[in-house]
C-alpha positions as CSV (number, residue, x, y, z in Angstrom):
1,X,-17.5,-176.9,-51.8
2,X,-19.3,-178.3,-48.7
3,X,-16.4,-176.3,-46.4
4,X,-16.9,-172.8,-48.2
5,X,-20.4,-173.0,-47.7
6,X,-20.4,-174.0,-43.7
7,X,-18.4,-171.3,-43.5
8,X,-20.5,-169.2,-45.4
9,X,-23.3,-169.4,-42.8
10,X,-21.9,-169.0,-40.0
11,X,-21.4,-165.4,-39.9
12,X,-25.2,-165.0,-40.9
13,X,-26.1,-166.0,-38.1
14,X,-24.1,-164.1,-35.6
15,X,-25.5,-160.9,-37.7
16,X,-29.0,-161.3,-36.9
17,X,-29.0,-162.3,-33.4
18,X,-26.7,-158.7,-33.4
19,X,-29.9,-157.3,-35.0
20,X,-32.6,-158.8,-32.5
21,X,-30.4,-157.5,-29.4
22,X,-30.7,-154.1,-31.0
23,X,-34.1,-153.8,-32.0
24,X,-35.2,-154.8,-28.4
25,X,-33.0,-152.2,-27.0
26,X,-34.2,-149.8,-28.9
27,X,-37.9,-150.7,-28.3
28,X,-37.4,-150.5,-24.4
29,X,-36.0,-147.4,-24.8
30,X,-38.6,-145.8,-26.9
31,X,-41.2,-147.3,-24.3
32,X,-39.5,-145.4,-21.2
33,X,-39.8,-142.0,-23.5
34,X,-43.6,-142.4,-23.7
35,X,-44.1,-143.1,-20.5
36,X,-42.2,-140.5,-19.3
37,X,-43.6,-137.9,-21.5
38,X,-47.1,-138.8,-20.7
39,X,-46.1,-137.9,-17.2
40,X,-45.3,-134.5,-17.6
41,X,-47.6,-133.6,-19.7
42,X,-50.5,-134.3,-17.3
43,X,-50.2,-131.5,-14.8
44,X,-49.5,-129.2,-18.2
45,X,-53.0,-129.9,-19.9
46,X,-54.8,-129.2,-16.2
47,X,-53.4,-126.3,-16.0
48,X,-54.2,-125.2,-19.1
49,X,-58.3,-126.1,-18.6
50,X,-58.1,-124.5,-15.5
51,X,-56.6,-120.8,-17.6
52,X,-59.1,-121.6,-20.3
53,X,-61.9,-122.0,-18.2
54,X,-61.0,-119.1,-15.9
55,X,-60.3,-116.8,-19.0
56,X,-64.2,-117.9,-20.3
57,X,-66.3,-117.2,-17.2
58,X,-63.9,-113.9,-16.9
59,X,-65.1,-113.2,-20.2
60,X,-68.6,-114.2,-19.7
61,X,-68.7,-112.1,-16.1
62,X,-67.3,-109.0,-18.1
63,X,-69.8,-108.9,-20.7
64,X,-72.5,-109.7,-17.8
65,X,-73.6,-112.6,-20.0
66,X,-74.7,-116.6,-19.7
67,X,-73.9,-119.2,-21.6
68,X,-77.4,-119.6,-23.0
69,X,-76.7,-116.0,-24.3
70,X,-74.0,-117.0,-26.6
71,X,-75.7,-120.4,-28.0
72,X,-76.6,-119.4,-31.9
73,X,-80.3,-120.9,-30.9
74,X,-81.1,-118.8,-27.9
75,X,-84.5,-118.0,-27.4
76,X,-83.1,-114.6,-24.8
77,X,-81.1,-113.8,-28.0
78,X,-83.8,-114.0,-30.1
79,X,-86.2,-111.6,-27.5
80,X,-83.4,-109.4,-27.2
81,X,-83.2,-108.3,-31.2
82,X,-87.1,-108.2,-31.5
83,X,-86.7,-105.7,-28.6
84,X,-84.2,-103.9,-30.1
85,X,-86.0,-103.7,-33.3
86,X,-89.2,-102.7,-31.8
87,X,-87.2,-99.7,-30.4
88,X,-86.6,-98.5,-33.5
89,X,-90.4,-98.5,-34.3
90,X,-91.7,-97.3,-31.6
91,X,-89.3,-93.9,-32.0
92,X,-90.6,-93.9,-35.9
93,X,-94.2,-94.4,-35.0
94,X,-94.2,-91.3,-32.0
95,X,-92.2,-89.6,-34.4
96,X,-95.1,-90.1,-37.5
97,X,-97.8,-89.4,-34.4
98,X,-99.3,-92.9,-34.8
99,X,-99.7,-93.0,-30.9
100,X,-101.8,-96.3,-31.3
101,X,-99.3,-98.5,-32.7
102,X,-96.6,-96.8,-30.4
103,X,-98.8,-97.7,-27.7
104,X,-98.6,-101.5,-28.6
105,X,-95.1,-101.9,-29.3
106,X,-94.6,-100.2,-26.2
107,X,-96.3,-102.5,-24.2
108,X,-95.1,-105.5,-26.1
109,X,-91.3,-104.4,-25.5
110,X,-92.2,-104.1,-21.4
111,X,-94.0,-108.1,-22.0
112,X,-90.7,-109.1,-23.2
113,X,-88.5,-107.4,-20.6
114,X,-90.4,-109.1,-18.0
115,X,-90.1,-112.5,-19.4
116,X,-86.0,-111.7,-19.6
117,X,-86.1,-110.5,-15.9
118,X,-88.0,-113.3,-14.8
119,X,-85.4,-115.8,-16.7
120,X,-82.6,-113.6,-15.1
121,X,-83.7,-113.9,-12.0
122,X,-84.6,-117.8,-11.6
123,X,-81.1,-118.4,-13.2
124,X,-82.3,-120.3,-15.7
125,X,-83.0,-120.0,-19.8
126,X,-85.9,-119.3,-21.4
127,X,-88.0,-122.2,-22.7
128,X,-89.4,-121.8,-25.9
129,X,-92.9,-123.2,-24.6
130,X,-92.5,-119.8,-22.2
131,X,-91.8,-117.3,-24.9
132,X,-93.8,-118.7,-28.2
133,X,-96.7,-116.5,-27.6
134,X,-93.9,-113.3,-26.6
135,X,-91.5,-113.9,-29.9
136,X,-95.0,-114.6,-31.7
137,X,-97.3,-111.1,-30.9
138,X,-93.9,-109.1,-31.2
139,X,-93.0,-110.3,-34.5
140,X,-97.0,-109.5,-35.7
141,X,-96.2,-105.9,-34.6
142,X,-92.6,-105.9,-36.0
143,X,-94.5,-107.5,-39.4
144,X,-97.0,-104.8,-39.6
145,X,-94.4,-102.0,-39.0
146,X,-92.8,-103.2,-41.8
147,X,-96.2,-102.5,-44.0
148,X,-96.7,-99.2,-42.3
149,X,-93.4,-98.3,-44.3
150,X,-91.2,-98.1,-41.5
151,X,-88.1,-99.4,-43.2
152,X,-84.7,-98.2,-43.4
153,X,-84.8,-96.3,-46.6
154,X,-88.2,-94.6,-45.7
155,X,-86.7,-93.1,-42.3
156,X,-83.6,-92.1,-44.0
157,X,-85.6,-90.2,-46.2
158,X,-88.1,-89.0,-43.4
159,X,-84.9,-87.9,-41.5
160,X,-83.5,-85.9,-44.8
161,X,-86.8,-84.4,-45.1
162,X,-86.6,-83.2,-41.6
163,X,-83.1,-82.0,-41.2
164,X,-83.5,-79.8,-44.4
165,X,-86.6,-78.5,-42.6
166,X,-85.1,-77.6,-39.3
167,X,-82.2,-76.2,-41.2
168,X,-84.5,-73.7,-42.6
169,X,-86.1,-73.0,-39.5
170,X,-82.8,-72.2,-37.6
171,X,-81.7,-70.0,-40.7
172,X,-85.1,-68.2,-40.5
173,X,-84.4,-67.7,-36.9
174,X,-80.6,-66.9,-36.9
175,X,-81.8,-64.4,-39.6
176,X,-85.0,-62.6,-37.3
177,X,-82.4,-63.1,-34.6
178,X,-79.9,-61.3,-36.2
179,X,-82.2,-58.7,-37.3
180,X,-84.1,-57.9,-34.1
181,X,-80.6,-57.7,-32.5
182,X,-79.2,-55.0,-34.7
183,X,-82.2,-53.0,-34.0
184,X,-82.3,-53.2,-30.6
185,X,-78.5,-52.0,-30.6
186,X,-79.4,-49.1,-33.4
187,X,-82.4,-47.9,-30.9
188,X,-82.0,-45.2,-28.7
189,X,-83.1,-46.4,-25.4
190,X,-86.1,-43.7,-23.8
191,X,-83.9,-42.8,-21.1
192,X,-81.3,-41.2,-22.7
193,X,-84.0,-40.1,-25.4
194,X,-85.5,-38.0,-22.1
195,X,-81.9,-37.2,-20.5
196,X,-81.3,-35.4,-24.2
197,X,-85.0,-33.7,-24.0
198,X,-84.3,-32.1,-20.6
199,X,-80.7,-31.0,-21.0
200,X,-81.2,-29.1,-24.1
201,X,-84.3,-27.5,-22.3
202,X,-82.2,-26.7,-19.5
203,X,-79.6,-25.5,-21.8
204,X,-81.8,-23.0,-23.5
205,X,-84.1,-22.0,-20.2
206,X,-80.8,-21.7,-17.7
207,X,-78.8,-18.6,-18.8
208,X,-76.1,-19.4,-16.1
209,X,-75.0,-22.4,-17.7
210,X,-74.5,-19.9,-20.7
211,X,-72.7,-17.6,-18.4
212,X,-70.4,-20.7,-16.9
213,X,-69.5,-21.9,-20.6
214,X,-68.3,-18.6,-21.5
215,X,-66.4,-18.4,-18.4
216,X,-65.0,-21.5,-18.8
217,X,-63.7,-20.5,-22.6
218,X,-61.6,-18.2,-21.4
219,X,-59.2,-21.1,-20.4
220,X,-59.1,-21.8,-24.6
221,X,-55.5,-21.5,-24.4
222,X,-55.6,-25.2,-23.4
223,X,-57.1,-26.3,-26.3
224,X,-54.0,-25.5,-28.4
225,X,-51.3,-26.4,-26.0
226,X,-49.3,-29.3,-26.9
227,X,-48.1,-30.1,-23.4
228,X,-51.2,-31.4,-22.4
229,X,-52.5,-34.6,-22.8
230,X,-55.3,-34.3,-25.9
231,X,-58.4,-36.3,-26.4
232,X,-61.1,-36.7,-28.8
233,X,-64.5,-38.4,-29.0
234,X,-66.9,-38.3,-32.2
235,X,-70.7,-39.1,-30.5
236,X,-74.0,-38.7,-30.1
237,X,-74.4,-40.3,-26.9
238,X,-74.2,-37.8,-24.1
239,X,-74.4,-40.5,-20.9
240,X,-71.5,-43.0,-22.8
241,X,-69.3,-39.8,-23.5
242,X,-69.8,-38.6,-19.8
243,X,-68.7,-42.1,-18.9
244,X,-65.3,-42.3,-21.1
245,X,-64.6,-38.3,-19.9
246,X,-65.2,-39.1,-16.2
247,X,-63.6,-42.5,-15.8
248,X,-60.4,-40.7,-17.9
249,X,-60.1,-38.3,-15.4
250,X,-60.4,-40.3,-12.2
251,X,-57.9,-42.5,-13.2
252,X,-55.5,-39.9,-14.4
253,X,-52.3,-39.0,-12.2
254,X,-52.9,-35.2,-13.7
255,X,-56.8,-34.7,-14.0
256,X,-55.8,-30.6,-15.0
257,X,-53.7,-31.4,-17.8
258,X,-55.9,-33.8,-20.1
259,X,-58.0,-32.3,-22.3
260,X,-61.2,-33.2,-24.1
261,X,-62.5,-32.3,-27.4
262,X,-66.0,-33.9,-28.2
263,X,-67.9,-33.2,-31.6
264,X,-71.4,-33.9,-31.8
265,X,-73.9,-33.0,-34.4
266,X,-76.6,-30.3,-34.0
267,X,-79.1,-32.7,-32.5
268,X,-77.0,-33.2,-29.5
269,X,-75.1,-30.0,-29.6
270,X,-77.2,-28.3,-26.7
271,X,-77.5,-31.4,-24.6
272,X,-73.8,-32.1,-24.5
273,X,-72.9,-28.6,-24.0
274,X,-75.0,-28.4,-20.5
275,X,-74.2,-31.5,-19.8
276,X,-70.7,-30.8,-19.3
277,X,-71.2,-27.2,-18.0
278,X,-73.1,-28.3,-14.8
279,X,-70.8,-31.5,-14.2
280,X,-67.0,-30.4,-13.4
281,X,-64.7,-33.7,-13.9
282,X,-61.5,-33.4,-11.4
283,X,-60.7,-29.9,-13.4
284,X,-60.4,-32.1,-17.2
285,X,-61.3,-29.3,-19.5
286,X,-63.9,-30.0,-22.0
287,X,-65.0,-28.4,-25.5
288,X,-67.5,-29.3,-27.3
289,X,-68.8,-28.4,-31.1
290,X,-70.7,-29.8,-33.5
291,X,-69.9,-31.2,-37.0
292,X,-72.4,-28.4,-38.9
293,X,-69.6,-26.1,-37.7
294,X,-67.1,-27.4,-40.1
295,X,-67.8,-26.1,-43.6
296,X,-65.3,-27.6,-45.2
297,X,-67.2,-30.6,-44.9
298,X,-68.9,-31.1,-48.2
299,X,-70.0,-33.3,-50.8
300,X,-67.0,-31.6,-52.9
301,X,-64.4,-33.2,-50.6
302,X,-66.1,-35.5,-48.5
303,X,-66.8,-38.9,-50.6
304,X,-69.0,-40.3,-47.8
305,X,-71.1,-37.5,-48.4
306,X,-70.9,-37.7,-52.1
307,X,-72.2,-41.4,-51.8
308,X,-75.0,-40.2,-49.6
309,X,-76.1,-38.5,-52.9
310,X,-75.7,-41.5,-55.4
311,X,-79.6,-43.1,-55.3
312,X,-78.3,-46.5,-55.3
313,X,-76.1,-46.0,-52.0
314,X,-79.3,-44.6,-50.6
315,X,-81.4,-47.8,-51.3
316,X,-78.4,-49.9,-50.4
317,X,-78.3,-48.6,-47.1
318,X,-82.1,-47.2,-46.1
319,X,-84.3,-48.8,-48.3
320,X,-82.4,-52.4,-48.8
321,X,-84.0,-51.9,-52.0
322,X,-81.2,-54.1,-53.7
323,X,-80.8,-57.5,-55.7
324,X,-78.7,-59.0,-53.8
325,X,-80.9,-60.5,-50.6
326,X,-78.1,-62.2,-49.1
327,X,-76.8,-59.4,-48.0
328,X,-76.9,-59.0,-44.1
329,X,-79.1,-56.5,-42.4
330,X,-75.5,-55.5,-40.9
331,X,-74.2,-54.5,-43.9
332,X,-77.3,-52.2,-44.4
333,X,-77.1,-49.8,-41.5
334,X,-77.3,-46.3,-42.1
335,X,-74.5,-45.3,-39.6
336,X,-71.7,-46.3,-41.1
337,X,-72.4,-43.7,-43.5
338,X,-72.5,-41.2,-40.5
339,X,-70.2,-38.2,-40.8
340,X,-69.4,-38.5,-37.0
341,X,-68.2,-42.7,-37.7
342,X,-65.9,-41.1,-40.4
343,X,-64.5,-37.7,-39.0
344,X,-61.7,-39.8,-37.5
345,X,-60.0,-39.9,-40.6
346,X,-60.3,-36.0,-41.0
347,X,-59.0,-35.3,-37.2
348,X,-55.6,-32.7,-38.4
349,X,-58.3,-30.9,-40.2
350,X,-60.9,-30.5,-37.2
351,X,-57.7,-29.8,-35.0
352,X,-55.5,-28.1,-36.9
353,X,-53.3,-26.6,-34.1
354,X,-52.4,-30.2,-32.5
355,X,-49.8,-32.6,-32.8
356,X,-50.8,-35.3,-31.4
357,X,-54.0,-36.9,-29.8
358,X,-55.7,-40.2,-28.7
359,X,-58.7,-41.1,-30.3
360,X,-61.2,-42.5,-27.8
361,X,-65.0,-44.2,-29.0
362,X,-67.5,-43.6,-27.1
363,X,-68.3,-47.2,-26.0
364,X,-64.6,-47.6,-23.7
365,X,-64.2,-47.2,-20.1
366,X,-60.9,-46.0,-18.7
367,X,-59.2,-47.7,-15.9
368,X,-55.3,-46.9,-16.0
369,X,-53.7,-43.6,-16.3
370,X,-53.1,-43.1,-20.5
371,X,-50.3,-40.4,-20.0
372,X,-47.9,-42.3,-20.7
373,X,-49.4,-43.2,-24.6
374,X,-48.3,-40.0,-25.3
375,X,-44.8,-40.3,-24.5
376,X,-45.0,-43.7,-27.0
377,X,-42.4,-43.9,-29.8
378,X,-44.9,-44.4,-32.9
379,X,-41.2,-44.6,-35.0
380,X,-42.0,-42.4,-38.0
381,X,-45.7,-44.1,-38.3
382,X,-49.1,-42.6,-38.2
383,X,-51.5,-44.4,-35.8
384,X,-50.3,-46.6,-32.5
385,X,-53.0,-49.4,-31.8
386,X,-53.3,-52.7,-30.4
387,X,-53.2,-55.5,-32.7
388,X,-56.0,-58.4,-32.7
389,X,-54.4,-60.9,-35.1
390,X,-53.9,-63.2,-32.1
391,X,-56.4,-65.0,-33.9
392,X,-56.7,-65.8,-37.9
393,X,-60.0,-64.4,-38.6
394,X,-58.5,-60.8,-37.5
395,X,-56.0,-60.4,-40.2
396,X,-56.5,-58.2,-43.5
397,X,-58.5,-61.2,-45.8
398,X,-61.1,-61.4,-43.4
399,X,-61.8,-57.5,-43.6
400,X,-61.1,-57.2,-47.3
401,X,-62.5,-58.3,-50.6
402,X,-59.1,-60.2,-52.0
403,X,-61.1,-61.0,-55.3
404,X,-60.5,-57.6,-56.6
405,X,-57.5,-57.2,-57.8
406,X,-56.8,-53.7,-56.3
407,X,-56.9,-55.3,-53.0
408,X,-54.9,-58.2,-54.2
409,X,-51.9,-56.1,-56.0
410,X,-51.8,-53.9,-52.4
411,X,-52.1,-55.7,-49.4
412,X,-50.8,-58.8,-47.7
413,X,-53.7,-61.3,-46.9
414,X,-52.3,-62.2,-43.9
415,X,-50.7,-58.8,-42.6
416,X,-52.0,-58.1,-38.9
417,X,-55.7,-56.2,-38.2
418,X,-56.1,-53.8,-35.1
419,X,-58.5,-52.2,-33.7
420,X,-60.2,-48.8,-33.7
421,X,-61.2,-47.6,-30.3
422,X,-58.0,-46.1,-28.9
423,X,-55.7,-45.0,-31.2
424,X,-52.8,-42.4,-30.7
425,X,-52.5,-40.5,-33.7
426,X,-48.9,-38.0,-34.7
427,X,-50.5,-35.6,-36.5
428,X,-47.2,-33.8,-37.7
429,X,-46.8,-37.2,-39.9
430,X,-50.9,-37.6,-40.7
431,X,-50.0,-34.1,-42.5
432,X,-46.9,-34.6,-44.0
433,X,-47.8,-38.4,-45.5
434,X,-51.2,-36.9,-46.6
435,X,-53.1,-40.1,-44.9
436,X,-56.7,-38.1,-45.2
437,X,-55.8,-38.3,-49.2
438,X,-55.5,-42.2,-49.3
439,X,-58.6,-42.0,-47.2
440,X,-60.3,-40.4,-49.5
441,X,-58.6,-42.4,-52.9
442,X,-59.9,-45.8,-51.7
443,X,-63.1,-44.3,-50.5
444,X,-63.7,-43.5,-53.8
445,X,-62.7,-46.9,-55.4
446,X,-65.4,-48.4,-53.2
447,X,-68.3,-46.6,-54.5
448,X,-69.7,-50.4,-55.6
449,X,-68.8,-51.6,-52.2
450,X,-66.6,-54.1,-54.2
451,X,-63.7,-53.4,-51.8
452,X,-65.5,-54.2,-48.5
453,X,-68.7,-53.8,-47.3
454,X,-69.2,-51.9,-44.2
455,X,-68.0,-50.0,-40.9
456,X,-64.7,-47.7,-40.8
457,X,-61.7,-50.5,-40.0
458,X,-61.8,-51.7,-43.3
459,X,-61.0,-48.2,-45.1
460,X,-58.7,-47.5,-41.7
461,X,-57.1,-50.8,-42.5
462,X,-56.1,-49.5,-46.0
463,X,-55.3,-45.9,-45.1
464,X,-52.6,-46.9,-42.4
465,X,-51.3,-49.9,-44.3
466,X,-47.3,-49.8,-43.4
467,X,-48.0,-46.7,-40.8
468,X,-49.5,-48.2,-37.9
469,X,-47.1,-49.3,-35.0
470,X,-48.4,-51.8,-32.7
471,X,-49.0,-51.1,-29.1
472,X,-48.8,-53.3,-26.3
473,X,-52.2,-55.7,-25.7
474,X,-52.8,-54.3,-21.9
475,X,-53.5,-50.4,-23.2
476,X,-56.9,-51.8,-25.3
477,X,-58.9,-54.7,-23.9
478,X,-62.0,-55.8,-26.9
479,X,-64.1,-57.6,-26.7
480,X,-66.8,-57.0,-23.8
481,X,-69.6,-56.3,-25.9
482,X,-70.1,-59.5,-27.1
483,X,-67.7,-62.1,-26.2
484,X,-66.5,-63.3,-22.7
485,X,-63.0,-62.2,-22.1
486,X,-60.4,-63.0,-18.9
487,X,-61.0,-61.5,-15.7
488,X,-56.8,-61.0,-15.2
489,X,-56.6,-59.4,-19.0
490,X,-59.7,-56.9,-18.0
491,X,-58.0,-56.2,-14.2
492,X,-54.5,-55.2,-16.4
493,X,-56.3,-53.4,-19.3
494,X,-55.9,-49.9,-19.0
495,X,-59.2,-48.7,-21.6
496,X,-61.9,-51.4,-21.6
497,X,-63.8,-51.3,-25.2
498,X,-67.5,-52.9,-25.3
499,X,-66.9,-53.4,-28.9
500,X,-70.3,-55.2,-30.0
501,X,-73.6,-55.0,-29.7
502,X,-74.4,-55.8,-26.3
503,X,-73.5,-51.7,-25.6
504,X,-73.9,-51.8,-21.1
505,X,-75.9,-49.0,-21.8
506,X,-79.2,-51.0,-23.2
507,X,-80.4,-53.7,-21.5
508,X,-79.1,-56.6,-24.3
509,X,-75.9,-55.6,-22.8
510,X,-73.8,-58.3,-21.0
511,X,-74.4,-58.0,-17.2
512,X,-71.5,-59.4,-15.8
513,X,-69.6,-56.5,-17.5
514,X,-72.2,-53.3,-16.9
515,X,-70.6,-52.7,-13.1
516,X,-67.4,-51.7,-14.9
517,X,-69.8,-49.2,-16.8
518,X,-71.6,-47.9,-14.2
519,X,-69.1,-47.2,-11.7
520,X,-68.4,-44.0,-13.4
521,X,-72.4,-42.8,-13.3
522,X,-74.3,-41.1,-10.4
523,X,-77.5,-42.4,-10.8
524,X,-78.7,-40.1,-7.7
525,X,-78.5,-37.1,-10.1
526,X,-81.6,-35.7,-10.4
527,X,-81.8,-35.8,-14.2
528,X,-80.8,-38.9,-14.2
529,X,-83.7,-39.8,-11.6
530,X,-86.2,-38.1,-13.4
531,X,-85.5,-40.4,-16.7
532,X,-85.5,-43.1,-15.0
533,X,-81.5,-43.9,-16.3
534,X,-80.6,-47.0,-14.1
């Protein structure tokens, strides 16, 4: 038993001096990986500081700050919301006219910059021993603007109240504005007023102008020839229909073969007719008559003129006697009931013996030679114009009442508007489609004014639905009575229409546009002189 267990022991003991060797081993080793750790991370954690502490005063630099700045129990801080506040008040007080009290917070906020400036400027912090008395008197005045109501909710509601007020004022204004500036455009300036005066005197005083108009009739064969180039003008305006005949004919490559018929009405008929008997225009024939001429103008067949007899249309359009005051002064102006705005749609009537002619307004200027419109393929349609849909408010819902269900059934929304002004017009197929007859049908479904409301492109719109063919953009440039508009697309445009009202003729006209105007005017006539047209 003795030798099992001597034997038994000694392994034992070999096993745990095995185990001491091991452990201290291990121990040494673990101790050399401290150290050496330790080691490297030294130069890792000063380079770090330095980052951090360069990223903080880079921080503190950008935001033009100090460190006393960003402590939660900064007296600066502290100075710097009362001012802040006190801002507020002060722009609430002036505002409310209590001058007094803006006075005093005025003077406190400049106490309080001047402590901050002198803090700034020392480099050092405010104390609070230095600003007790400053954070003290400014939170008195902050403390009694809050009892003079000058919280939050009160100036939200002050600033409702005034809003809505100014709102009305600028509508009252726009409106005056609005109104004031359609009369001014409506009015007949006193020049022209005199320049009509003295021609029609002249006219009926100067038999040889009588004599030269009958001479010049006797070349009436032009009138009917279709070889020649054929224009028409519908005014009252001698001096702007001088200008649109005159600058036609000194751009024109062939002065002798353009033609011009002007109607008038019996006002103006005299005027016009001496006018253009004393003035020769590069040998452009001219023939002038007035609308009382045509007989077949009547209330009968005319529904313009049968709305001029309806008592509401009359109080619609003179009067404004109607319920509905949100109607603008625009809408209510007589001349868009004028015969002379709506003989264009009667024009193979007034010249029976033509085929085709280009429709000119009164307020254009001609720049380019327009010979060549009448060589245009119009491709079966009715009227050639230039399109303004370039831009979304030009298209046919913008013109057109689309509530109606006429209008609705008919029409595209979104097919393309264009522009009265300068329109070349087949007459062969005007006669053959019967256009003057759906002139007159959706006249007469508008006798409410449910359809649209005013002017002659609406109803044109509607007449030459599917029979107008678009013309290339340079041949009408709009535009220059009321809008700026590119000095290349004007140099290119070949008739320039102040469509508008800022007409160069009065003096609300644009400026920057009347020298295209009056180029084709000699002032140094002596009628001219004599009104004092300049």
């Amino acid at each position: 038993m003795r030798r099992r267990g001597s034997d038994f022991r000694r392994p034992v003991r070999r096993r745990v001096s095995n185990v001491f060797w091991l452990t201290l081993c291990g121990f040494t080793i673990l101790l050399f990986i401290v150290l050496l750790s330790r080691e490297n991370q030294k130069p890792t954690s000063r380079s770090t500081l330095i980052k951090r502490s360069y990223r903080h005063d880079r921080i503190v630099e950008g935001l033009n700050i100090t460190e006393e700045m960003l402590s939660p129990n900064s007296v600066t801080r502290q100075l710097n919301d009362q001012i802040s506040l006190a801002k507020a008040f002060l722009a609430i007080a002036k505002e409310s006219n209590n001058l007094q009290f803006a006075w005093e917070l005025s003077a406190q906020i400049r106490n309080s910059q001047i402590l901050l400036s002198s803090a700034a400027l020392r480099r050092n912090p405010l104390t609070i021993s230095e600003s007790e008395i400053a954070i003290r008197d400014m939170a008195l005045l902050l403390f009694q603007a809050q009892q003079l109501h000058y919280d939050s909710a009160t100036m939200i509601m002050r600033l409702k109240v005034k809003i809505q007020g100014l709102e009305e004022q600028m509508n009252s204004i726009n409106e005056k504005s609005s109104k004031y500036g359609q009369i001014a455009a409506e009015e007949v300036p006193k020049s022209l007023y005199c320049l009509g005066i003295r021609l029609s005197t002249e006219w009926y005083k100067n038999s040889n102008l009588q004599r030269k108009l009958k001479e010049k009739r006797e070349a009436a064969i032009k009138l009917k020839d279709n070889n020649l180039y054929h224009f028409c003008i519908f005014s009252d305006n001698i001096l702007a229909t001088s200008v649109v005949v005159n600058s036609t004919a000194l751009s024109s490559q062939n002065p002798d073969k353009v033609v011009f018929h002007l109607v008038t009405d019996e006002v103006n008929y005299a005027a016009m007719k001496a006018w253009f008997t004393m003035n020769s225009f590069k040998g452009v024939t001219v023939d002038v008559q007035k609308i009382e001429e045509f007989t077949w103008l009547n209330a009968s067949y005319v529904p313009v003129l049968k709305q001029l007899q309806d008592s509401d249309t009359q109080n619609y359009y003179f009067s404004g006697n109607t319920g509905d005051s949100r109607t603008p002064i625009k809408f209510r102006n007589p001349k868009y009931l004028s015969m002379l705005n709506h003989l264009r749609f009667y024009i193979p009537e007034v010249f029976p013996a033509l085929k085709k002619v280009v429709f000119l307004d009164d307020d254009v200027v001609v720049q380019k030679d327009l010979s060549g419109l009448f060589s245009i393929d119009l491709h079966g349609n009715v009227n050639g114009a230039v399109e303004t849909c370039m831009e979304t408010f030009h298209r046919y819902h913008k013109y057109l009442n689309y509530s109606h269900p006429l209008i609705r059934e008919h029409f595209d929304p979104d097919a393309c508007g264009w522009a009265f002004g300068m329109n070349v017009f087949d007459l062969v197929e005007w006669r053959k489609r019967n256009v003057t007859g759906i002139y007159h049908y959706w006249q007469e479904k508008n006798v409410d004014r449910t359809l649209w409301k005013l002017g002659t492109l609406p109803p044109g719109l509607l007449t030459f639905y599917g029979l107008t063919e678009p013309l290339i953009p340079t041949w009408h440039v709009l535009g220059l009575g009321y809008t700026n508009v590119d000095p290349q697309v004007i140099e290119r445009g070949a008739v320039l229409h102040f469509n508008g009202n800022l007409k160069p003729w009065l003096k609300i006209g644009m400026e920057k546009y009347k020298p295209l105007w009056d180029r084709y005017i000699d002032y140094s006539h002596p009628l001219l002189q004599n009104c004092n047209v300049h």
